[in-house]
C-alpha positions as CSV (number, residue, x, y, z in Angstrom):
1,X,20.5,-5.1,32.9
2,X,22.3,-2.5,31.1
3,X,20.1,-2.2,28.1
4,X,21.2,0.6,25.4
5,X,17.8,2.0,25.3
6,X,14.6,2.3,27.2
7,X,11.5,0.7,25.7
8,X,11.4,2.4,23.2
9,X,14.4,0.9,21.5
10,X,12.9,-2.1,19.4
11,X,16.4,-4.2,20.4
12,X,16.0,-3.5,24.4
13,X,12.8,-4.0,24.0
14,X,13.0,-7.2,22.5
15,X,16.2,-9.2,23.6
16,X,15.7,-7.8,27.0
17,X,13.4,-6.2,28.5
18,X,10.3,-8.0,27.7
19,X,11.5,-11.0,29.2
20,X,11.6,-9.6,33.0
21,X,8.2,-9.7,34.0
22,X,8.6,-13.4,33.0
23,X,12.1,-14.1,34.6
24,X,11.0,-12.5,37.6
25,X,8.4,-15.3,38.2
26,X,10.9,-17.7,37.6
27,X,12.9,-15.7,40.8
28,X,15.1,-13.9,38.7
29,X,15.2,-10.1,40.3
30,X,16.3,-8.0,37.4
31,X,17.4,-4.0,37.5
32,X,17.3,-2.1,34.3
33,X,20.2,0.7,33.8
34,X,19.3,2.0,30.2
35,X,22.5,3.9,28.5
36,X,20.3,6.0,26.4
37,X,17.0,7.7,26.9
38,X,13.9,8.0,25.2
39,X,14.9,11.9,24.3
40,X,18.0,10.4,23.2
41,X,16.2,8.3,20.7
42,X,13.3,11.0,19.9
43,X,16.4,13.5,18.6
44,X,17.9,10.4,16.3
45,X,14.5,9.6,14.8
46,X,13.8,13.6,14.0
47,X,17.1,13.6,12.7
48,X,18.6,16.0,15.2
49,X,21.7,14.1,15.3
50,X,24.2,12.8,18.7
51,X,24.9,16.1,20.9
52,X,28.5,15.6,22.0
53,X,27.7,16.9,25.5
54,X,25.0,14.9,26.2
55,X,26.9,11.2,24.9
56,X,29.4,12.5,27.2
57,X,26.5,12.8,30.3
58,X,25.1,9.5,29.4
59,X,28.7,7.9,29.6
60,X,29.1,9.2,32.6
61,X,26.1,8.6,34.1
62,X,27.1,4.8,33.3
63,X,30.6,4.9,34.7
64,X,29.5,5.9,37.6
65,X,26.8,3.2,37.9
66,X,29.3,0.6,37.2
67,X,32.0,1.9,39.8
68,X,29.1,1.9,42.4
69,X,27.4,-1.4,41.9
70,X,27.1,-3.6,45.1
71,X,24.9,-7.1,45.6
72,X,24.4,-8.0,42.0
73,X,25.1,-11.4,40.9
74,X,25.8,-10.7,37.0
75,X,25.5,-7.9,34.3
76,X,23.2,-8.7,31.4
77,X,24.6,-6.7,28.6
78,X,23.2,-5.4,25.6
79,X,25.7,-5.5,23.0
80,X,28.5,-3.1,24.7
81,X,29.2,-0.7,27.8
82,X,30.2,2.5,25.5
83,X,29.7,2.2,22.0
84,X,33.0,3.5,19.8
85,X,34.7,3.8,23.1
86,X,38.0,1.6,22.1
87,X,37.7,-1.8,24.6
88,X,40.7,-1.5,27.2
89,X,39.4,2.0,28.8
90,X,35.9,0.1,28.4
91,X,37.2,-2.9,30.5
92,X,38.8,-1.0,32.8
93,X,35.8,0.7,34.0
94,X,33.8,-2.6,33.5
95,X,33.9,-4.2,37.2
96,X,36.1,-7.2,37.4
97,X,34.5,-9.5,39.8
98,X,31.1,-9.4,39.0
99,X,30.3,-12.0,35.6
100,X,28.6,-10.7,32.5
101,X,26.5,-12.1,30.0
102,X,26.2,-10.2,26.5
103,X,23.4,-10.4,24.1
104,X,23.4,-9.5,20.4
105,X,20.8,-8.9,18.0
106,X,22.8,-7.0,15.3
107,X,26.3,-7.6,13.6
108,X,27.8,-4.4,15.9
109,X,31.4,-5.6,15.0
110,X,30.4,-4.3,11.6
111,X,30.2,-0.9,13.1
112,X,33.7,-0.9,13.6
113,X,36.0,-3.6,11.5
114,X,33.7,-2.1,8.6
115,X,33.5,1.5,9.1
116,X,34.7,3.7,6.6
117,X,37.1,5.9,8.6
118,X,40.5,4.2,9.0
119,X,40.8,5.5,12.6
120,X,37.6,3.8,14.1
121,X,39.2,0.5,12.4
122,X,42.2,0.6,13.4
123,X,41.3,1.4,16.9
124,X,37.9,-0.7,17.4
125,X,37.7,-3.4,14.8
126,X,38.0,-5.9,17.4
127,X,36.1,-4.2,20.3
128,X,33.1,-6.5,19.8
129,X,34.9,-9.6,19.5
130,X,37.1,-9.0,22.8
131,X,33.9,-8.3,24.2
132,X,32.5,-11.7,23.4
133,X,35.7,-13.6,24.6
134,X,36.1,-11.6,28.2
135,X,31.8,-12.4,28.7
136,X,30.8,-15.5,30.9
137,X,28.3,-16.5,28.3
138,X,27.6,-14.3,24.7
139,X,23.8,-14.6,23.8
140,X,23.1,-14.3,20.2
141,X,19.8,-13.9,18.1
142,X,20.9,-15.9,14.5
143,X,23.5,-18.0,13.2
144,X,26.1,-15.7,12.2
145,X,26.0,-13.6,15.0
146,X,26.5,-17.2,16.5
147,X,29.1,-18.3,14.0
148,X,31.2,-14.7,14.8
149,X,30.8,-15.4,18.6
150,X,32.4,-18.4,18.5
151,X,35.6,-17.5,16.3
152,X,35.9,-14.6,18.7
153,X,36.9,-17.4,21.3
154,X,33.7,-17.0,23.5
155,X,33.8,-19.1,26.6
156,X,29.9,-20.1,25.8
157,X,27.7,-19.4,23.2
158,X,23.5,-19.7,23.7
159,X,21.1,-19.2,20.3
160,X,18.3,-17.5,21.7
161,X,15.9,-15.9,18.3
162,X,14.0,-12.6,18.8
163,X,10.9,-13.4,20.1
164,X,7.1,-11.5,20.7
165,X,4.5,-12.3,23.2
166,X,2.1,-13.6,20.4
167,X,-1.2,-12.3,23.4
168,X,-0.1,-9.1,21.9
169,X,-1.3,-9.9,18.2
170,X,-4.6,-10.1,16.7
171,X,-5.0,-12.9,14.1
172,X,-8.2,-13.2,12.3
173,X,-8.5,-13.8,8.2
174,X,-12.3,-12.8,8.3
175,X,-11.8,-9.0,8.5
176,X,-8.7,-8.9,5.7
177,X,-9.8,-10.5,2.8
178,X,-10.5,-6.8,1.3
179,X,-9.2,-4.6,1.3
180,X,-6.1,-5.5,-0.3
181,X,-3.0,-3.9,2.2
182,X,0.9,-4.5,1.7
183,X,2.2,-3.6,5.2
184,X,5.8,-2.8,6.6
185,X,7.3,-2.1,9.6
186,X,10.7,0.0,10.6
187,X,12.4,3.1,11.1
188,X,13.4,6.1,9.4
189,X,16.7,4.8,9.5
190,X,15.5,1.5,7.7
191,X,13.0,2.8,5.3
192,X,16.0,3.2,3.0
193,X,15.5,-0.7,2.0
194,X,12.0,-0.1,0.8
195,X,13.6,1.3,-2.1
196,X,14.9,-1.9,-3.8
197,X,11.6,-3.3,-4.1
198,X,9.6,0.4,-5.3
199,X,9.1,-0.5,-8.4
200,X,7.4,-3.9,-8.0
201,X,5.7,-1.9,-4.6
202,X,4.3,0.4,-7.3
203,X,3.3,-2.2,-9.5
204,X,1.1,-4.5,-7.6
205,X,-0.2,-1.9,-5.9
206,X,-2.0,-0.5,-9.0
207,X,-2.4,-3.7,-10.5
208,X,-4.0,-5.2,-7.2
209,X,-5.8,-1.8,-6.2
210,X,-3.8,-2.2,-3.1
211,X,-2.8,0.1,-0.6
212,X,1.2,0.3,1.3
213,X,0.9,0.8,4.3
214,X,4.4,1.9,5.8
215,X,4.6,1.7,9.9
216,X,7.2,3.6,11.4
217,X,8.3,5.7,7.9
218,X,9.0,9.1,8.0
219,X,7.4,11.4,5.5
220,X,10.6,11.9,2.8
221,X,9.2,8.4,1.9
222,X,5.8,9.7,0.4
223,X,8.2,11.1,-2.9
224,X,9.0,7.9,-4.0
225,X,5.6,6.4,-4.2
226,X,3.2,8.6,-6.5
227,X,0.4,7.5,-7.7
228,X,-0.7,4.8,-5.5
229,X,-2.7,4.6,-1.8
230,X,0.0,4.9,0.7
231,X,-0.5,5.7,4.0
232,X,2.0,6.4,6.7
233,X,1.3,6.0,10.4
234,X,3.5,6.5,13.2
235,X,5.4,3.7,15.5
236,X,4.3,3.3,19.2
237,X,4.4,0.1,21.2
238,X,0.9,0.5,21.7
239,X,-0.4,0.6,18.0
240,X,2.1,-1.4,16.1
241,X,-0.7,-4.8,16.4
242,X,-3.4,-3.2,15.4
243,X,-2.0,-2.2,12.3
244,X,-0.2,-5.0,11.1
245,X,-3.9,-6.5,12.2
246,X,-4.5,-4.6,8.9
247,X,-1.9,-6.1,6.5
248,X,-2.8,-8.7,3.6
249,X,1.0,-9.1,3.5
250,X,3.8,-7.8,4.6
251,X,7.4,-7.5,3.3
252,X,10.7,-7.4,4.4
253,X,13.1,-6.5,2.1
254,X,17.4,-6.5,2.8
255,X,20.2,-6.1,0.5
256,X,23.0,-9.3,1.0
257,X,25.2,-7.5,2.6
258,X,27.7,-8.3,6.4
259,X,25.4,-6.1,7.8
260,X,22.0,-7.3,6.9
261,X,23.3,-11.3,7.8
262,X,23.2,-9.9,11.5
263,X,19.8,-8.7,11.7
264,X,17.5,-11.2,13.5
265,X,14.0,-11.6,11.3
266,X,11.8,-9.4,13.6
267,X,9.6,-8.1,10.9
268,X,8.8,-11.4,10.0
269,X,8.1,-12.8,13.4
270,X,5.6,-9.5,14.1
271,X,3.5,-10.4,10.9
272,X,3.6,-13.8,11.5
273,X,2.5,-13.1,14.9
274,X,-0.7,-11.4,13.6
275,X,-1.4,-14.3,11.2
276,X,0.0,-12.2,7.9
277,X,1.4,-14.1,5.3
278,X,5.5,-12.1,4.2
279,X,7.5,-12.1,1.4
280,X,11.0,-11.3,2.2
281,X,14.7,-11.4,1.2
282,X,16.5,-14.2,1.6
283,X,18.9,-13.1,3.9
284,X,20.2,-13.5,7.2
285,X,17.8,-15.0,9.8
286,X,14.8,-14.6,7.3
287,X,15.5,-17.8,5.5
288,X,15.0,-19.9,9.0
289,X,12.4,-18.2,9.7
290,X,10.8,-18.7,6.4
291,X,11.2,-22.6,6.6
292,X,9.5,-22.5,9.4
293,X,5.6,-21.5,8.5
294,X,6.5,-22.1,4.5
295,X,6.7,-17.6,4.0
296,X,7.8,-16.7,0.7
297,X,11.6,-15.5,-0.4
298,X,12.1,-13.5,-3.2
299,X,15.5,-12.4,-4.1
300,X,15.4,-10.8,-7.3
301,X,12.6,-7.7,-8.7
302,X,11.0,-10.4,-11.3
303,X,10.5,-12.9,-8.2
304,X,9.2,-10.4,-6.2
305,X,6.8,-9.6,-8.8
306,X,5.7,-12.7,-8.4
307,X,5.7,-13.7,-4.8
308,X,3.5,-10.6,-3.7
309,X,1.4,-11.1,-6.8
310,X,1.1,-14.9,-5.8
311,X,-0.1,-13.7,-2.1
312,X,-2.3,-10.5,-3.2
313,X,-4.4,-13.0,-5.8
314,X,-5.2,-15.7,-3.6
315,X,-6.7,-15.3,-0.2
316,X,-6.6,-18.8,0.7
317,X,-3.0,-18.8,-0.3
318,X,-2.4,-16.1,2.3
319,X,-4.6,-17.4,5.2
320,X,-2.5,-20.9,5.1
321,X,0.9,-19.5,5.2
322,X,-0.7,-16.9,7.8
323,X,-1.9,-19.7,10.1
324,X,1.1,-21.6,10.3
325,X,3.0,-18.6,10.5
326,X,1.2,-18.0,13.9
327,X,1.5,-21.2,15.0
328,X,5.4,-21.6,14.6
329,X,5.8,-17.9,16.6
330,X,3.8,-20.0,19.6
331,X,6.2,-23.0,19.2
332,X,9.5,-21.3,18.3
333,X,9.5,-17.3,18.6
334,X,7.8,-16.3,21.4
335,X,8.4,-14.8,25.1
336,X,7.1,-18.1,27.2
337,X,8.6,-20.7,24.2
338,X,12.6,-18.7,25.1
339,X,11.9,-17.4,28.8
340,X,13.9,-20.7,29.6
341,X,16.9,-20.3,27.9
342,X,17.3,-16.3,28.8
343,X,17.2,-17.5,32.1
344,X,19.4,-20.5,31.6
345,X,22.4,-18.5,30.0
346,X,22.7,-16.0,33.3
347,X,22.5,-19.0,35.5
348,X,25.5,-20.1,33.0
349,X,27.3,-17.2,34.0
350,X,27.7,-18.0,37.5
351,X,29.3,-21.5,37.0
């Protein structure tokens, strides 16, 4: 497995590595070669920025992997070998007789074919999609990811959503009634989206006496929300269930934009996982997801308004769409319900 990250990369974590203790019961021996570390990922989220000399380490340390690797079956790989490094030196040093399987849970092409420096279009805005047609089978987490895939000329294409392991989550309605909590949960580097929806955030918050709870903000956040409860609390793997255990509601707000259309719902599939009703943009994978436990889209500020003010003033309201939320991650998002098909599309590979 040559994930990008270790654990604590939400899309290693999530697309692959959560499903090995459950492939390996179905006989399926899996070794994990991360590209990047966790110090790697500490310095991002502080906002120390990519140290040329250690990219260049971690490259290394991967090409030399790859030249070495003897008695594995296939490579299960997370979106690319070397990111923005153009794809013929990549596929040289990619071995030539071993298959590969590729999994994507973001529009990376957009990365490149969308940057805004000519060079790294001219020279990679086609990278992802030669990736997708060289792999035995491309493994995508929503429909346009699936869509791209396929005009790319991939030899086989397998939908496989983002999941959770739903034992993880609390769900009980007893203990949230009151307080009131609007919950979300990111990234510094995502927070930025919270700001299309501050003013109706700032709104029903005092209206509601409700508190925003941000999970995984940083604190430049806290300037742009005076005058209401807000409280920030760090992201570990360990905590992240017992505070959305806390939420009345969560959100999920995206701008409609190429980039956004790739991302895969998992916001939505954490809170309904905890039994927490979402209101969310309608865009991308959210709008399946949605349809499937009856959560609310909102699109513009005015409907916003009133889809968190809907869920806020009616607890029964909230518990419904809550319950059947956490019923269709059981049937349709989770670890167990998608094992199959993980396992499925390396078999694929081999044939």
């Amino acid at each position: 497995m040559l994930s990008k990250y270790s654990r604590k990369g939400a899309s290693s974590r999530l697309r692959t590595l959560q499903f090995i203790p459950e492939l390996e019961r179905l006989g399926v021996s899996v070794t994990v070669s991360p590209l990047f570390d966790d110090r790697y990922l500490e310095q991002l989220y502080t906002g120390g920025g990519r140290n040329i000399g250690s990219l260049l380490s971690y490259y290394a340390a991967r090409a030399t992997l790859l030249k070495s690797l003897e008695g594995v079956d296939i490579i299960w790989l997370e979106k690319e070998c070397f990111p923005y490094v153009p794809y013929l030196l990549e596929s040289v040093i990619m071995p030539s007789d071993i298959p590969y399987v590729v999994d994507y849970d973001d529009a990376v092409f957009h990365n490149y074919d969308l940057s805004p420096s000519r060079i790294v279009r001219m020279a990679l805005r086609r990278k992802i999609d030669r990736v997708m047609r060289r792999a035995n089978v491309v493994v995508c987490g929503n429909r346009y990811l699936v869509n791209r895939a396929k005009s790319a000329g991939a030899k086989k294409v397998c939908y496989v959503p983002t999941v959770v392991d739903p034992r993880r989550y609390y769900s009980g309605f007893e203990v949230r009634e009151r307080p009131l909590t609007i919950g979300w949960i990111g990234s510094p580097s995502t927070q930025k989206y919270l700001m299309q929806v501050r003013d109706v955030l700032i709104n029903v918050c005092t209206r509601f006496q409700a508190e925003l709870l941000l999970i995984g903000a940083d604190k430049s956040v806290l300037e742009h929300f005076s005058g209401i409860s807000l409280r920030i609390e760090p992201w570990s793997e360990d905590n992240e269930a017992s505070l959305i255990a806390e939420m009345s509601l969560g959100i999920m707000p995206l701008p409609d934009g190429p980039w956004e259309e790739g991302k895969c719902g998992y916001k939505l599939i954490q809170y309904m996982a905890s039994g927490v009703p979402f209101v969310a943009s309608p865009v991308g994978a959210n709008v399946a997801i949605a349809e499937s436990c009856g959560g609310l889209l909102a699109k513009t500020p005015s409907e916003w308004q009133e889809k968190t003010s809907l869920l806020l003033a009616d607890f029964e309201l909230r518990k419904k769409i809550g319950q059947a939320g956490r019923f269709s991650v059981i049937k349709n998002y989770s670890v167990s319900g998608q094992v199959l098909s993980v396992r499925d599309a390396l078999y694929e590979a081999l044939m």
